[in-house]
C-alpha angles and dihedrals in degrees: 000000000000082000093051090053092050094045090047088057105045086056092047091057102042087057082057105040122011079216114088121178116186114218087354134087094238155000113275097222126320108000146146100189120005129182135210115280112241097031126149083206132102143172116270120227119218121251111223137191106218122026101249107244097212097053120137128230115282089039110150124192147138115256097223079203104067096005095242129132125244150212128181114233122172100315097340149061119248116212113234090192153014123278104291128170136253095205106124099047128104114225131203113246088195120124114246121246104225110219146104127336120293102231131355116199124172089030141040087231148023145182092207114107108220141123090243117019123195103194120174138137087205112023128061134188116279103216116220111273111238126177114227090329098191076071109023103046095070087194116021116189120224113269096025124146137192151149113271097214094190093047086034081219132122108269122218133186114198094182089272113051142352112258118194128220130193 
């Protein structure tokens, strides 16, 4: 129940602000969706099975396949990080109900497929801000990004360790 409250909300105030920010009054800057400074929280990729053929550019995700995450660049798909595990990870055995985009946020529409789409001409996602995650996230979950605010870099978690990216 307590997901469907937060979802619901997330949807009510993107049809009121194309700005979201998630445990904070409002977006620093450009953003489409913006996260608190100082947090030991990040967004959690989705680990897929098979590698979706009609992904954009800019697409991330974990390939549940070799536990490495993923970003869609031109016709192929860029790792992010070594070889982790998923091991630890519960998956659902549920079948998937094919259909629209899950949410849409920066635009009404969109021709990206995703779960979550952040579509803007103006606007970006802001990434949470962590300070040094390999010591600060006491239990990273595969597939989780962030902002390193000491290295100033991208951080990833591919189940294993944390990899950095300028």
């Amino acid at each position: 129940m307590k997901s469907i409250i937060v979802i619901g909300a997330l949807f009510c105030a993107e049809i009121l602000s194309a700005q979201v920010a998630i445990e904070k009054s409002q977006v620093d800057g450009d953003g489409v969706l913006d996260f608190p400074a100082n947090t030991t929280k990040g967004i959690l990729l989705p680990i897929v099975e098979t590698l979706p053929a009609n992904a954009v550019e800019g697409t991330l995700l974990m390939d549940r396949n070799d536990s490495v995450l993923k970003m869609k660049l031109e016709s192929a798909w860029v790792p992010l990080s070594d070889a982790g595990s998923v091991a630890a990870v519960s998956f659902n055995t549920s079948g998937e109900t094919s259909g629209q985009n899950g949410v849409v946020m920066g635009s009404n529409t969109t021709n990206a497929p995703g779960i979550l789409v952040l579509e803007s001409s103006s606007k970006a996602l802001i990434l949470p801000k962590v300070a040094e995650p390999h010591l600060n996230v006491k239990s990273p979950y595969p597939g989780m990004v962030c902002y390193d605010t000491v290295s100033k870099t991208m951080a990833v978690f591919d189940g294993l360790k944390w990899s950095y990216w300028k």
